[in-house]
C-alpha positions as CSV (number, residue, x, y, z in Angstrom):
1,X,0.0,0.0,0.0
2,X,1.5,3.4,-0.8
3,X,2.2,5.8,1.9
4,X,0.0,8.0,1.9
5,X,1.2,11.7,2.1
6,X,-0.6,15.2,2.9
7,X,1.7,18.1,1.7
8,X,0.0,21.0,3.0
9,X,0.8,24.8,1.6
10,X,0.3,28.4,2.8
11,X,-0.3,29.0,-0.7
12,X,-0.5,32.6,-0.2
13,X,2.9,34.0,-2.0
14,X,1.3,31.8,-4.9
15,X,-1.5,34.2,-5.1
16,X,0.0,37.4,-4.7
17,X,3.5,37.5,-5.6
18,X,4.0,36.9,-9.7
19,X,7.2,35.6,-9.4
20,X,6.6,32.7,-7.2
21,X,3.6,32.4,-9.3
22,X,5.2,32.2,-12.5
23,X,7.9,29.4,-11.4
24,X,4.5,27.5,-9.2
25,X,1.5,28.1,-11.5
26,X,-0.3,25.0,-9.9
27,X,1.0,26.3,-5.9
28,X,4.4,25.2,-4.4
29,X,2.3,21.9,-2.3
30,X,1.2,21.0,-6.1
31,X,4.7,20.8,-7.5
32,X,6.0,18.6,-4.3
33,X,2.7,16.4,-4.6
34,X,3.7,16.1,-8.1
35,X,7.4,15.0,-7.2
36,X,6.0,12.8,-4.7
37,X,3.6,11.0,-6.8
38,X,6.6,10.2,-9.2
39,X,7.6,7.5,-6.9
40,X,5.0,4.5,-7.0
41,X,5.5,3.8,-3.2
42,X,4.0,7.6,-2.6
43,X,0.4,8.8,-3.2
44,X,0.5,12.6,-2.3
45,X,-2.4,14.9,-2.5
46,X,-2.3,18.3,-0.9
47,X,-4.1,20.8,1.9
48,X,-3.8,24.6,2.1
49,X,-4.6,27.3,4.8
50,X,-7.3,28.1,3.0
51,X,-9.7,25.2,3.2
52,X,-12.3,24.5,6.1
53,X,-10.0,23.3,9.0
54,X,-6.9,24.4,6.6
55,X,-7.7,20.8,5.2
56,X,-6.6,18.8,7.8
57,X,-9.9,17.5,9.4
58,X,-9.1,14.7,12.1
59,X,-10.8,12.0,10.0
60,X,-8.0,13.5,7.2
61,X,-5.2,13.0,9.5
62,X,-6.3,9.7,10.9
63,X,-5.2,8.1,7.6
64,X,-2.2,10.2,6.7
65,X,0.7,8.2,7.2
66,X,3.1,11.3,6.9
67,X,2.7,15.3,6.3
68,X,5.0,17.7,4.8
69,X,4.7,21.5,5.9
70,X,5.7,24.5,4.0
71,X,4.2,27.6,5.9
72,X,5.9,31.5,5.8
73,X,3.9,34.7,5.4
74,X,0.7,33.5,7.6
75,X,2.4,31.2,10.3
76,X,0.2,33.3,12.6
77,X,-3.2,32.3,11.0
78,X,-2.6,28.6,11.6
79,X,-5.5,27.7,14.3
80,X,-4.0,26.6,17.3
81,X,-6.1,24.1,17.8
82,X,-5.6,22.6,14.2
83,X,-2.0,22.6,15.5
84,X,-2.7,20.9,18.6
85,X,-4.5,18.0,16.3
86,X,-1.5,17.6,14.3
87,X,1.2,17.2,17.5
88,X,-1.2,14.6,18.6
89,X,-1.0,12.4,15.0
90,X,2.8,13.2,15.2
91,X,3.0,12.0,19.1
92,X,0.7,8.9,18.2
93,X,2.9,7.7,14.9
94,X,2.4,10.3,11.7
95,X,5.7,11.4,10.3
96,X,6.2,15.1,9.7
97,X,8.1,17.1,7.4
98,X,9.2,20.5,7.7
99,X,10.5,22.5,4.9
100,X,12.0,26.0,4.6
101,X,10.9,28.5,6.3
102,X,8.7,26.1,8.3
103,X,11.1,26.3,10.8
104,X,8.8,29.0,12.3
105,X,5.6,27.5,11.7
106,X,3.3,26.8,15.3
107,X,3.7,22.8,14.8
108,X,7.2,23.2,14.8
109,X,7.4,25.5,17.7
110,X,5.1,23.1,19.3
111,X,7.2,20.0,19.0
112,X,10.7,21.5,18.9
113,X,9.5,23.1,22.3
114,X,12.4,26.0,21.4
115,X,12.3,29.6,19.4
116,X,13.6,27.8,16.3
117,X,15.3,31.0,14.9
118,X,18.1,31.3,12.7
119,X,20.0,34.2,10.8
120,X,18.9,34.5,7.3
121,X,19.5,36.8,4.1
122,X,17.6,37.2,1.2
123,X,20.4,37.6,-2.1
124,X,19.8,34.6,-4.3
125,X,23.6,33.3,-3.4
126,X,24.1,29.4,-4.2
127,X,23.9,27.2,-1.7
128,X,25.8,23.7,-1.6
129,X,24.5,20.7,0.6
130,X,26.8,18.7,1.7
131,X,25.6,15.0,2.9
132,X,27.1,14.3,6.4
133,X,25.5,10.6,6.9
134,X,25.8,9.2,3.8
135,X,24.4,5.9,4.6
136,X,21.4,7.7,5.8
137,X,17.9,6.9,4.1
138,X,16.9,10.2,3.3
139,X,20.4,10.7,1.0
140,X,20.0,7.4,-0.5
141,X,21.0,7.9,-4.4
142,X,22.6,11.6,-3.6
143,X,26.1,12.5,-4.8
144,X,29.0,13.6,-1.9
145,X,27.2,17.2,-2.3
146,X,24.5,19.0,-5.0
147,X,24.1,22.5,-5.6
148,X,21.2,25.3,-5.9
149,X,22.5,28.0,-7.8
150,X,19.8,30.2,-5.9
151,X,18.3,29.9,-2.7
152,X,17.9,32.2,0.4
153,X,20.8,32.1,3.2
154,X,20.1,30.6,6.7
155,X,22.6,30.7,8.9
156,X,24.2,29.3,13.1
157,X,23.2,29.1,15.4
158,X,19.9,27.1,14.3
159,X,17.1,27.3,18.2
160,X,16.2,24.0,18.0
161,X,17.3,21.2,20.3
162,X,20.2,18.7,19.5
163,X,18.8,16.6,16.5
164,X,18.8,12.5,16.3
165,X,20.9,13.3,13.2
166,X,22.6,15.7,10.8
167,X,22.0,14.5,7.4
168,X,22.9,17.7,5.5
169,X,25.3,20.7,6.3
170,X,24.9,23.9,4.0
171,X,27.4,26.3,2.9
172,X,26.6,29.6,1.1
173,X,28.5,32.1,-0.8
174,X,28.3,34.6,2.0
175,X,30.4,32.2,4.1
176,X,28.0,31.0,6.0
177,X,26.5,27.2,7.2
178,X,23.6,25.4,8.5
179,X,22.4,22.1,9.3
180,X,20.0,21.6,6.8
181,X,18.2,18.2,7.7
182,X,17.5,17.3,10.8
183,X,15.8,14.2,12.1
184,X,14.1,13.9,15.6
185,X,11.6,11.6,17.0
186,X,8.9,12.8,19.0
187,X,6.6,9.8,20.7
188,X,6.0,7.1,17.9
189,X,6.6,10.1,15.0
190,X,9.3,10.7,13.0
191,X,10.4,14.8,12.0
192,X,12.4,15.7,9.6
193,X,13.7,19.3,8.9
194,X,15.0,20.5,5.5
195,X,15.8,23.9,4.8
196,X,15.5,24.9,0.9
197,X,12.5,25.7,-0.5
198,X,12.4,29.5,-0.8
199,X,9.5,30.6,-2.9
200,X,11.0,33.2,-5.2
201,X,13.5,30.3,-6.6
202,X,12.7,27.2,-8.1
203,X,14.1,24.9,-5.5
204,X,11.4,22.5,-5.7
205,X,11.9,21.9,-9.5
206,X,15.5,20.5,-8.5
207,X,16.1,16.8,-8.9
208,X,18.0,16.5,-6.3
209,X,15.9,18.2,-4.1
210,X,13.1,15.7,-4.8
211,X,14.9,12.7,-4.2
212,X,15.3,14.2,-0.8
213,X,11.8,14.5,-0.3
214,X,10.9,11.2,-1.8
215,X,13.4,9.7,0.5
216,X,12.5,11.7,3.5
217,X,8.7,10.2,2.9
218,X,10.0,6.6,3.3
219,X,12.0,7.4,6.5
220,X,9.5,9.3,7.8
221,X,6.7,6.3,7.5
222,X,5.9,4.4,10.7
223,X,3.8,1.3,9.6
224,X,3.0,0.3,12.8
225,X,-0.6,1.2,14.2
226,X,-1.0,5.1,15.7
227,X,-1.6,5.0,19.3
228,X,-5.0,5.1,20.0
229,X,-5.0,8.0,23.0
230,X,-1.5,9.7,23.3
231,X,-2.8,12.0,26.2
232,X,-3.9,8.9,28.2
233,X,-2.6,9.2,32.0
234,X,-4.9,6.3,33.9
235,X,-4.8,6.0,37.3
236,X,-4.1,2.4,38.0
237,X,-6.1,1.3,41.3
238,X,-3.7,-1.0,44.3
239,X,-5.6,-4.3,43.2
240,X,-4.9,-4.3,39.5
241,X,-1.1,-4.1,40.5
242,X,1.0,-6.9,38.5
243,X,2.5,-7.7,42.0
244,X,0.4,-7.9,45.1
245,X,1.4,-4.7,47.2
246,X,-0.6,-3.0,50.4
247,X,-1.6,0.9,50.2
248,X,0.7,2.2,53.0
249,X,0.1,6.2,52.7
250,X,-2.7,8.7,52.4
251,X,-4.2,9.5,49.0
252,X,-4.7,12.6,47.2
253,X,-7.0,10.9,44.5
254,X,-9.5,7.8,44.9
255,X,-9.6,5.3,42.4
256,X,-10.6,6.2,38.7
257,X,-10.5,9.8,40.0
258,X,-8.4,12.2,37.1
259,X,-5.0,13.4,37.6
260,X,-4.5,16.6,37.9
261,X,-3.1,18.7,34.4
């Protein structure tokens, strides 16, 4: 059964900006669903901010095996509590992917549990990716290092917390680097971070590029079933103990009774 893949879009710099228009007539999470579905193991359709629900209903996540994110001008419009549904799906087993400027969207705040900021500068300069792990999934069938002839600069130090693994260092002409994939687990889901993708250049056209994200799908996957309640805390009465033991202090709570949160 293909993995199936939800790459939701801002789509907003689509519709107002000509230039990112021009090189993503169909929307940026079009032209990644389009990579996507190049690979037969992959069925990818897409969500933007602008349906009901920014078209991830819970019944929608329920049966997305793993969701790629590319968010910028209207990270603040995200509702919170759409947020909050996704975290769960990712705590329970959905893999995430977060690309670009992502790196500021609220689900990655929310899982990162850091400020996520970076230095950045907008001049078109080429960045090279060099593979640090290369017998890593997500660079399987990438060279040593590829190239984008134009791409926006992020720079160290990167706010987020120490990663599982490095996969890709960048360099740019300015002088200077950034991890630019970055895997972490978080409960049964797996997260990846990759950093091109700015909208003004065609990053996403890039072949290279979208054998990263083709890989990054099939790393990402967890086939085994999503936890059922990943906010669960039960309060396990004395008698249903695995070992016989006697109560032998006062109680806050009685039996069945809810923690407190």
């Amino acid at each position: 059964m293909p993995i199936r893949t939800v790459v939701w879009g801002e789509n907003v710099h689509e519709q107002k900006n000509r230039i990112v228009a021009e090189i993503y007539p169909k929307g940026m999470h079009h032209c990644i669903a389009d990579a996507l579905n190049t690979d037969a193991g992959i069925s990818a359709t897409t969500a933007t901010l602008q349906e009901p629900e920014h078209g991830l209903p819970a019944e929608r996540l329920a049966e997305t095996d793993v969701l790629l994110w590319w968010g910028h001008a209207a990270h603040g419009q995200v509702s919170d509590a759409v947020v909050e549904r996704v975290a769960e799906q990712v705590w329970a087993g959905m893999g995430l992917i977060l690309l670009h400027s992502a790196h500021f969207a609220k689900i990655f705040k929310r899982i990162m549990g850091t400020p996520c900021n970076l230095t950045w500068r907008e001049a078109g300069e080429r960045e090279r990716l060099w593979v640090t792990s290369r017998s890593h999934p997500i660079a399987r069938g990438l060279p040593d290092h590829f190239e984008l002839e134009n791409e926006e600069m992020y720079g160290e130090p990167f706010g987020v917390p120490e990663p599982m693994e490095t996969v890709f260092v960048s360099w740019f002409q300015g002088g200077e680097v950034f991890r630019s994939g970055l895997t972490y687990r978080r409960g049964a889901g797996n997260v990846f971070y990759f950093r091109p993708g700015h909208e003004t250049y065609p990053t996403y056209h890039d072949a290279s590029v979208q054998t990263v994200l083709k890989n990054a799908v099939h790393w990402a996957h967890n086939p085994a079933a999503r936890i059922a309640d990943v906010n669960a805390a039960p309060n396990v009465p004395v008698q249903t103990a695995l070992e016989p033991i006697t109560e032998r202090g006062p109680r806050l709570h009685q039996d069945g009774e809810e923690g407190l949160r």
